[in-house]
Short mmCIF file of the C-alpha atoms (twelve columns), coordinates in Angstrom:
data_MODEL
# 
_entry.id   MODEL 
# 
loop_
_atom_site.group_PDB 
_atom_site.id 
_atom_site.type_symbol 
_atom_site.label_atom_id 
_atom_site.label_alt_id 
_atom_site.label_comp_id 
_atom_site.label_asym_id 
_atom_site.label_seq_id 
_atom_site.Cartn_x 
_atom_site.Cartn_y 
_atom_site.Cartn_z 
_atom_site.pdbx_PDB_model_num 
ATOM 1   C CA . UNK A 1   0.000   0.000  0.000   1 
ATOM 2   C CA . UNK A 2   1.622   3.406  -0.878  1 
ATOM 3   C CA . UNK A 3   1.736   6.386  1.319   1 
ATOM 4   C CA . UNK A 4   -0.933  8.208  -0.829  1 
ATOM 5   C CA . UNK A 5   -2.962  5.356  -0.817  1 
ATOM 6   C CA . UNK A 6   -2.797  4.922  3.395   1 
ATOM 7   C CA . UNK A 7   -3.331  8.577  3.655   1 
ATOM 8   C CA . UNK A 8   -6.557  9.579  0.596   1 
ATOM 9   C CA . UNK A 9   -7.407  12.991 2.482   1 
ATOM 10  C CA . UNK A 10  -3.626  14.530 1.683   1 
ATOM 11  C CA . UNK A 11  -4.202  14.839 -1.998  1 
ATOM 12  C CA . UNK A 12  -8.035  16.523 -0.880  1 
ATOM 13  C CA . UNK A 13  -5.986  18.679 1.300   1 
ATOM 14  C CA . UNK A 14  -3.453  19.884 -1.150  1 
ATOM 15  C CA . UNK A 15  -6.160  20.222 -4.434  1 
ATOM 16  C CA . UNK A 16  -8.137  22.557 -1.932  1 
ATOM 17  C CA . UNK A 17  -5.218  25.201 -0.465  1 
ATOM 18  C CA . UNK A 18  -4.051  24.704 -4.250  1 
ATOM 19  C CA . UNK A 19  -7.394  25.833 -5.329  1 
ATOM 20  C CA . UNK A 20  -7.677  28.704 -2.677  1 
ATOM 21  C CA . UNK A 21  -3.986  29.612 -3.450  1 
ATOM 22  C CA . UNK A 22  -4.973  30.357 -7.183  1 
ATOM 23  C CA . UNK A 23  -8.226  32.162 -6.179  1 
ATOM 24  C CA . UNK A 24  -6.685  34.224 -3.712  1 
ATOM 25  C CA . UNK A 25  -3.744  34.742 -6.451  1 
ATOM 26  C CA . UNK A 26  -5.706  35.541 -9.330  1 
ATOM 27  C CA . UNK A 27  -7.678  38.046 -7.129  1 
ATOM 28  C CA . UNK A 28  -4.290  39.823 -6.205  1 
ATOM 29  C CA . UNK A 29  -2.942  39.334 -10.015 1 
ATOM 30  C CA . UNK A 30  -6.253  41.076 -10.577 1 
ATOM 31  C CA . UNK A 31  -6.068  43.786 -8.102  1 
ATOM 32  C CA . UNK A 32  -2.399  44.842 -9.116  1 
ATOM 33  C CA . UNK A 33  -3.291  45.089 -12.722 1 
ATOM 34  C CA . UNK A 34  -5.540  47.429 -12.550 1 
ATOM 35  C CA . UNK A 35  -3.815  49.488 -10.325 1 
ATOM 36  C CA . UNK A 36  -0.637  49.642 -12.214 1 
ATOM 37  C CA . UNK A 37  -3.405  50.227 -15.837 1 
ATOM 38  C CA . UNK A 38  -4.765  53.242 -13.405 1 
ATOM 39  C CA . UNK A 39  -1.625  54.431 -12.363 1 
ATOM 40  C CA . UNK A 40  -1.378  53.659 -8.532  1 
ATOM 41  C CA . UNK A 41  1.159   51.715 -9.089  1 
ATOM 42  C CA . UNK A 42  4.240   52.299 -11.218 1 
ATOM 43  C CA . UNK A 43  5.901   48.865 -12.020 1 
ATOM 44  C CA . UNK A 44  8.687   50.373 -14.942 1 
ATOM 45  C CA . UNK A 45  11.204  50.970 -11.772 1 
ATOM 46  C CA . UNK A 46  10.984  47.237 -10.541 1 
ATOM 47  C CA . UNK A 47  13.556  44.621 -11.258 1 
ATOM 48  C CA . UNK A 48  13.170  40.900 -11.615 1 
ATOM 49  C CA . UNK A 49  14.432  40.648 -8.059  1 
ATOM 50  C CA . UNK A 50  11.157  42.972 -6.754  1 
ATOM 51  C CA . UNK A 51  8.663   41.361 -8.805  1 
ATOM 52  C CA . UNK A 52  10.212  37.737 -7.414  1 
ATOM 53  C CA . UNK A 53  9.792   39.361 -4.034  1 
ATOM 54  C CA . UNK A 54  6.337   40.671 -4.876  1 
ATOM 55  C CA . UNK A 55  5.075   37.027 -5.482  1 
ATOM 56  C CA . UNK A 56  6.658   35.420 -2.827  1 
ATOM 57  C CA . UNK A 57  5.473   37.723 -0.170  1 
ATOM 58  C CA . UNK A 58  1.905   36.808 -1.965  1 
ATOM 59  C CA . UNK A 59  2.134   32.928 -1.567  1 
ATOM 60  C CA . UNK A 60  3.270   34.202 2.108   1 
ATOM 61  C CA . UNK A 61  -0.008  36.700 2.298   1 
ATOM 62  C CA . UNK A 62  -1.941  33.858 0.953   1 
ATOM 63  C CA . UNK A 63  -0.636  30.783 2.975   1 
ATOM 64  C CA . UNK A 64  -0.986  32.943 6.289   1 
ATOM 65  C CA . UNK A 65  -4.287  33.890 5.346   1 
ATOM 66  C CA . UNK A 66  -5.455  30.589 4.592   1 
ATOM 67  C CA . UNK A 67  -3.799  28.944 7.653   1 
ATOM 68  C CA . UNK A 68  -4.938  31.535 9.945   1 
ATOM 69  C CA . UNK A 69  -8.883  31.209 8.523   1 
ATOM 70  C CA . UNK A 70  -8.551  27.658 9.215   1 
ATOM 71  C CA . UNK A 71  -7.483  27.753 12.757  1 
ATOM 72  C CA . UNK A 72  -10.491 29.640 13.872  1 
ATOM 73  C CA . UNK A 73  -12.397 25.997 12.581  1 
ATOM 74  C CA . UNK A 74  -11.244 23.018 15.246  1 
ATOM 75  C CA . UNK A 75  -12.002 20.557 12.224  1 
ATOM 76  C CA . UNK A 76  -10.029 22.379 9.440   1 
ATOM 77  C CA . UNK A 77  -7.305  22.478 12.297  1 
ATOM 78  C CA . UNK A 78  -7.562  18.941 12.989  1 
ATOM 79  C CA . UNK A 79  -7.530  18.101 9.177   1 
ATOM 80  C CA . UNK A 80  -4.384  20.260 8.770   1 
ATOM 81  C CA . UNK A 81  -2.586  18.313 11.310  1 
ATOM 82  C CA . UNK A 82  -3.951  14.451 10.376  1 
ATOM 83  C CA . UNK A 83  -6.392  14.926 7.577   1 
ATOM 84  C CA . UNK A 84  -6.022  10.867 7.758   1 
ATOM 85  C CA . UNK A 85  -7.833  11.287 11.273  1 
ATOM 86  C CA . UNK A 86  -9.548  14.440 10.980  1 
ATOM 87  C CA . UNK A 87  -9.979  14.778 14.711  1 
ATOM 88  C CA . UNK A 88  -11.064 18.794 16.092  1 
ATOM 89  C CA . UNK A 89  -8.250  20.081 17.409  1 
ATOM 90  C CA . UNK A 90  -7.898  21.710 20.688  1 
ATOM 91  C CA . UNK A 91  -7.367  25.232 21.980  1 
ATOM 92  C CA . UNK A 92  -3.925  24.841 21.774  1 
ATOM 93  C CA . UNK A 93  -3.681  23.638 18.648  1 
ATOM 94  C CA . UNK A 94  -5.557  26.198 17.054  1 
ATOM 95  C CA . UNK A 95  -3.600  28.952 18.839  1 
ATOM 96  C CA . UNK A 96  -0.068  27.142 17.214  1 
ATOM 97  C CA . UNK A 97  -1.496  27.427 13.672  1 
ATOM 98  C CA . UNK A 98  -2.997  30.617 13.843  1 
ATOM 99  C CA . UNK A 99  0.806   32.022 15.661  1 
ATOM 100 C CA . UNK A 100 1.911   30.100 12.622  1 
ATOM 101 C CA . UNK A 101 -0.522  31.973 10.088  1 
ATOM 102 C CA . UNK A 102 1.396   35.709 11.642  1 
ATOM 103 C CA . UNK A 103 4.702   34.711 11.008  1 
ATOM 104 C CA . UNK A 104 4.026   33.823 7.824   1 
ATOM 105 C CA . UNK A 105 2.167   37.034 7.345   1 
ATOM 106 C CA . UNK A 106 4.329   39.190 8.537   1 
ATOM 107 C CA . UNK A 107 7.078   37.657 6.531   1 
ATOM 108 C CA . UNK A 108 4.990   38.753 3.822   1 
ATOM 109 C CA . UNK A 109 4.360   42.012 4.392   1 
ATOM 110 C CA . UNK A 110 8.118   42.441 5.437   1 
ATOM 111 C CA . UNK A 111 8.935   41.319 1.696   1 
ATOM 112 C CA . UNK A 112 6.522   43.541 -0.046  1 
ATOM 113 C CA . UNK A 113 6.965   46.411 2.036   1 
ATOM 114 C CA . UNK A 114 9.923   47.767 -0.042  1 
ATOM 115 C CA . UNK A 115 8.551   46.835 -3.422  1 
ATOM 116 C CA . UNK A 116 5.614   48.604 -2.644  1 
ATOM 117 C CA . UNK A 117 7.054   52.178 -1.272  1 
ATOM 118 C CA . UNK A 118 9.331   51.867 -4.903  1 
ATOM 119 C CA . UNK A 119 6.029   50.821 -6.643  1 
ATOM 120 C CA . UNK A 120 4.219   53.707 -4.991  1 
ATOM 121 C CA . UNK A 121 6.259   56.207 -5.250  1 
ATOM 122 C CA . UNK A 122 9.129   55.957 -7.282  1 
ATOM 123 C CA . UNK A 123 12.044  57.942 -6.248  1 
ATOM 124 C CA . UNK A 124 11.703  57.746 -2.285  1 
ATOM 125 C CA . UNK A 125 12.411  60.536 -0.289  1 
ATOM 126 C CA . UNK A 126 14.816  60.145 2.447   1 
ATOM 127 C CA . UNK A 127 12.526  60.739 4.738   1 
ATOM 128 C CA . UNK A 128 9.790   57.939 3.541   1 
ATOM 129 C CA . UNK A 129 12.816  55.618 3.299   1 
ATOM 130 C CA . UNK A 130 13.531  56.177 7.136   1 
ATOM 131 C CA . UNK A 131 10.045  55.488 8.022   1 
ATOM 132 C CA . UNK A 132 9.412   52.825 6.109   1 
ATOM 133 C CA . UNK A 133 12.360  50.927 7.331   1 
ATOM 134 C CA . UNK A 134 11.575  51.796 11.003  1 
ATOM 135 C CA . UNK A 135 8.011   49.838 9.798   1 
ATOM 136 C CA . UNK A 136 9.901   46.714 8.348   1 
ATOM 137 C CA . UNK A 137 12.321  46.727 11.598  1 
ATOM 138 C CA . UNK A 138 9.088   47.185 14.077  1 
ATOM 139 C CA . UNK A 139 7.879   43.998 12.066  1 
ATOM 140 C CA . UNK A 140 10.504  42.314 12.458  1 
ATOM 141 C CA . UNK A 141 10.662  42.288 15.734  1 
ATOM 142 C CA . UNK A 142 7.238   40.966 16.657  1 
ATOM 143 C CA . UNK A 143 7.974   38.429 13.375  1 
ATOM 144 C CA . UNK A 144 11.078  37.556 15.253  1 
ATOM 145 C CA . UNK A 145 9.346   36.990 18.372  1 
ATOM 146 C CA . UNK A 146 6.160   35.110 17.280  1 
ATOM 147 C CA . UNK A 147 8.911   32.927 15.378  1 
ATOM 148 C CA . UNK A 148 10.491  31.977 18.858  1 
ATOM 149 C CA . UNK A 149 6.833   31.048 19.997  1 
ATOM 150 C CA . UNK A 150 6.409   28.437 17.360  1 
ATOM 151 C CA . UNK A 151 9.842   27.310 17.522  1 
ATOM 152 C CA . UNK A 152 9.469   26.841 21.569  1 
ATOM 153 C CA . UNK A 153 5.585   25.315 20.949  1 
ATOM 154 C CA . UNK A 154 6.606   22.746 18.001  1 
ATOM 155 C CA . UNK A 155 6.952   19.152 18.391  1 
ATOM 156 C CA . UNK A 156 9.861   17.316 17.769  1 
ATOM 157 C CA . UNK A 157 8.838   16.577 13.982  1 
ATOM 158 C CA . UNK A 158 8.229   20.153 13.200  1 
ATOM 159 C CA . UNK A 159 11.618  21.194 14.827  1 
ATOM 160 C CA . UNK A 160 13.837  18.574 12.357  1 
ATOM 161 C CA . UNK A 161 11.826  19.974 9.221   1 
ATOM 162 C CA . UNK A 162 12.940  23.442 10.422  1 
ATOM 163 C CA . UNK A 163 16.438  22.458 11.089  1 
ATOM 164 C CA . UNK A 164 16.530  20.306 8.128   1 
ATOM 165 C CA . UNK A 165 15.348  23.070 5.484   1 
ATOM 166 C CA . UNK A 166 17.518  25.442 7.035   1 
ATOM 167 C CA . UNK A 167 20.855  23.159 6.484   1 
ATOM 168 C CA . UNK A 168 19.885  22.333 2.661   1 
ATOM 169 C CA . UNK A 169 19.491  25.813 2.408   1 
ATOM 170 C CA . UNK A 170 22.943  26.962 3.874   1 
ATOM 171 C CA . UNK A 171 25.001  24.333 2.330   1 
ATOM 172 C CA . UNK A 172 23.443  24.520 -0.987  1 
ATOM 173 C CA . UNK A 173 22.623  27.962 -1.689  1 
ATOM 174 C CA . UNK A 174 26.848  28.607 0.218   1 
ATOM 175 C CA . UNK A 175 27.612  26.554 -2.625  1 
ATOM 176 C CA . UNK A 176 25.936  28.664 -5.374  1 
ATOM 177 C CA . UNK A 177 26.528  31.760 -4.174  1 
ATOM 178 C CA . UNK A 178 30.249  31.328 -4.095  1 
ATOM 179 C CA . UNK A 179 30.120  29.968 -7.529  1 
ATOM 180 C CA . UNK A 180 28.114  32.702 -8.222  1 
ATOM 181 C CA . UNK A 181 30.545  35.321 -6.891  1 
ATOM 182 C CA . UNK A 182 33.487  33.790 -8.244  1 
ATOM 183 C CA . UNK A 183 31.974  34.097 -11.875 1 
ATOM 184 C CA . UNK A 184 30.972  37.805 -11.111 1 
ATOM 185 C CA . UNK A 185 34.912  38.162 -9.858  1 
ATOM 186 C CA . UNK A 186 36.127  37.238 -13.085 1 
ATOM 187 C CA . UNK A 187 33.387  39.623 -15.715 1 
ATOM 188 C CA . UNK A 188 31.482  36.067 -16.248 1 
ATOM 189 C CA . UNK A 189 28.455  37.090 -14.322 1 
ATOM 190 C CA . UNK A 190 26.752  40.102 -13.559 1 
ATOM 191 C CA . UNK A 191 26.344  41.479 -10.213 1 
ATOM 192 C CA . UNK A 192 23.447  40.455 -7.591  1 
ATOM 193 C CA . UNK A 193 22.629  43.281 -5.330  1 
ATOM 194 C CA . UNK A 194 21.826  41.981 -1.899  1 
ATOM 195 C CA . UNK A 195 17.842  42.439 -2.328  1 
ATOM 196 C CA . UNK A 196 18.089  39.701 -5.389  1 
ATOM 197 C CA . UNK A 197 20.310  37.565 -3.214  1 
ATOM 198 C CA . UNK A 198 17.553  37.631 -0.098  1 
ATOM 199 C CA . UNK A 199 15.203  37.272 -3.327  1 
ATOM 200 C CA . UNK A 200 16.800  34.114 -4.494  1 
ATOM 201 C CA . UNK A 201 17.431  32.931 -0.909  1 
ATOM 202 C CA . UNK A 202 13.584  33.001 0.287   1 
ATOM 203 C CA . UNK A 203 12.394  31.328 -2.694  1 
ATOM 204 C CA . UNK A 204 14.432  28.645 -2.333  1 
ATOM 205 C CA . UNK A 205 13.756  28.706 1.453   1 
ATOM 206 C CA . UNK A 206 9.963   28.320 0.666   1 
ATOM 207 C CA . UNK A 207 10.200  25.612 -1.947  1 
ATOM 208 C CA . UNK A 208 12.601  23.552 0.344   1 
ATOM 209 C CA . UNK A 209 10.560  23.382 3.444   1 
ATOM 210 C CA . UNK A 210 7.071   22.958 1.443   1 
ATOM 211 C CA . UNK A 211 9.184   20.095 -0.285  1 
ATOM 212 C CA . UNK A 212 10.240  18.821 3.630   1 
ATOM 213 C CA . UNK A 213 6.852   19.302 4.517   1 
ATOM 214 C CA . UNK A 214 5.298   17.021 1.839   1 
ATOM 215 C CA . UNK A 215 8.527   14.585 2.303   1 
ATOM 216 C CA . UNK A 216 7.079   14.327 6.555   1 
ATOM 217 C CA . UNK A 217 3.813   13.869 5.432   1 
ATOM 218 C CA . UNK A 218 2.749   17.410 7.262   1 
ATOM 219 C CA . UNK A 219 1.250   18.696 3.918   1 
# 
């Protein structure tokens, strides 16, 4: 019997926050458009790096948002934990997930923050700049902190995937970014500003711990 076959409410689970991911997508695809066709928004400043960053901190947005509507349910909870089972979760449960849902939220808005103020405006005064950092350090913060909450509340399974993703990460993206550098050194490549590098580094972050996830049977 394969592990798809033991466990038939995964692929349910994944088809449905697949199906609210595009919804909730296409409605933000939808909503940006026709700002930038009115105006709003001014997307001829923005590099591949900020529009990379612009649809990562959406999957974020949308992920958080999802996860966090969920946790107010005690079944949807329970289903995101075992949807073999499908058992209501507790209190506590639902609190983890929905601390969860902020930090993923917050990551999100940290990411889009400074695509948006360039989007918005353009040329940013000084001024802006200054208080839209102080914003994305405030966030930080309370991202940081909520982050130590999960870490501290997480089983021991949740705590490997974490530590896991983050050493694939290090050693492989170490790797590339040296060969990376080493090309640039020598006029083979061209230069990566440290906004594409935190680009490049929190895409791959995401795609290696959803692929951990799925690998643990956790999603």
């Amino acid at each position: 019997m394969t592990t798809a076959a033991s466990h038939p409410g995964r692929g349910a689970r994944r088809l449905i926050l697949a199906g609210l991911g595009l919804i909730f997508g296409g409605g933000l695809g939808f909503a940006v458009g026709r700002l930038i066709k009115s105006g709003v928004l001014n997307a001829d400043g923005l590099g591949w790096s900020d529009l990379a960053a612009a649809a990562i901190a959406a999957c974020l947005l949308a992920i958080g948002l999802i996860i966090g509507l969920a946790s107010f349910s005690r079944k949807a909870t329970g289903r995101m934990i075992d949807a073999s089972e499908a058992r209501p979760a507790t209190a506590g449960q639902q609190s983890f997930y929905r601390q969860q849902a902020i930090v993923l939220a917050l990551a999100g808005v940290m990411m889009a923050a400074p695509v948006a103020a360039v989007a918005l405006l353009g040329e940013i005064p000084e001024t802006m700049g200054i208080i839209v950092m102080l914003g994305i350090v405030a966030v930080f913060l309370v991202q940081t902190a909520c982050n130590l909450t999960v870490w501290r509340r997480g089983d021991e399974l949740m705590r490997q995937i974490i530590s896991e993703t983050g050493a694939v990460c290090f050693w492989v993206l170490q790797g590339l970014l040296f060969l990376w550098a080493a090309a640039e050194k020598l006029g083979l490549a061209p230069a990566l500003s440290a906004w594409d590098i935190m680009t490049i580094l929190m895409g791959f972050y995401l795609v290696i711990s959803s692929l951990m996830s799925i690998r643990r049977g956790m999603a």
